[in-house]
N, C-alpha and C positions, 0 to 999 in steps of 0.2 A: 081760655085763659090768656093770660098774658105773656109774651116771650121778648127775655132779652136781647136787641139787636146793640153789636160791638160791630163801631165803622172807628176802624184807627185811619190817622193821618200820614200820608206817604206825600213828599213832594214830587209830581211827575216830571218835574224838570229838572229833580236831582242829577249833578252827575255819577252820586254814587248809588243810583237807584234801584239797577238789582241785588247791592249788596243790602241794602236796607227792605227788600222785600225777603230777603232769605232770614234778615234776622228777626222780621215779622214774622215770617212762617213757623220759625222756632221757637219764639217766643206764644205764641199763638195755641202749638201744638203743645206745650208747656202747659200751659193753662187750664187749656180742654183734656187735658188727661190728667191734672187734678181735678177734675168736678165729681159729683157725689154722681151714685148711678140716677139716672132719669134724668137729670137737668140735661138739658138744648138750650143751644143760643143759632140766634142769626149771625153772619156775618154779612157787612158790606163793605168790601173791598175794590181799591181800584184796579183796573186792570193794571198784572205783572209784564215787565218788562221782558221775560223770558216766560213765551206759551206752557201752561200745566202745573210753574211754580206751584199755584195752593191746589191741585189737585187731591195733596193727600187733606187738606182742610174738608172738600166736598165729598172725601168719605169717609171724614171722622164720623162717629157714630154719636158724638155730642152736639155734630151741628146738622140743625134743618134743613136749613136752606145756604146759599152763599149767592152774594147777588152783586153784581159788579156793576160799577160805578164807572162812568166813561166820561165824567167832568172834565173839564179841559181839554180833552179831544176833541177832533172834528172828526165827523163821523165815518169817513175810509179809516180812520188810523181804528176807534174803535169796534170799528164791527169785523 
């Protein structure tokens, strides 16, 4: 079947960039706990500015997968 993948937009050179990955996480976590039972989604997210931020996204029980995004990083900062 088909599954829908939710990649929201975060600027990484924000200066206020952790505060806007927290309000992604809560708005995120908002959302997936209104879904009806059985639905999953993906997420692709960029990496957070503070390690584990979306950890509780990767055991929500409405998402499948979470898959990060390391656009505009060079690849030490990424990995």
């Amino acid at each position: 079947g088909m599954m829908p993948i939710i990649e929201p937009e975060v600027n990484i050179k924000s200066d206020t960039r952790a505060e806007c990955d927290a309000i992604l996480l809560d708005e995120l976590l908002k959302a997936l706990d209104g879904m009806a039972e059985g639905e999953e989604v993906m997420l692709k997210l960029s990496l957070p500015v503070v390690p584990g931020t979306f950890d509780p996204l990767v055991n929500h029980p409405r998402v499948l997968r979470v898959v990060a995004l390391s656009g505009g990083y060079k690849r030490p900062e990424a990995c």
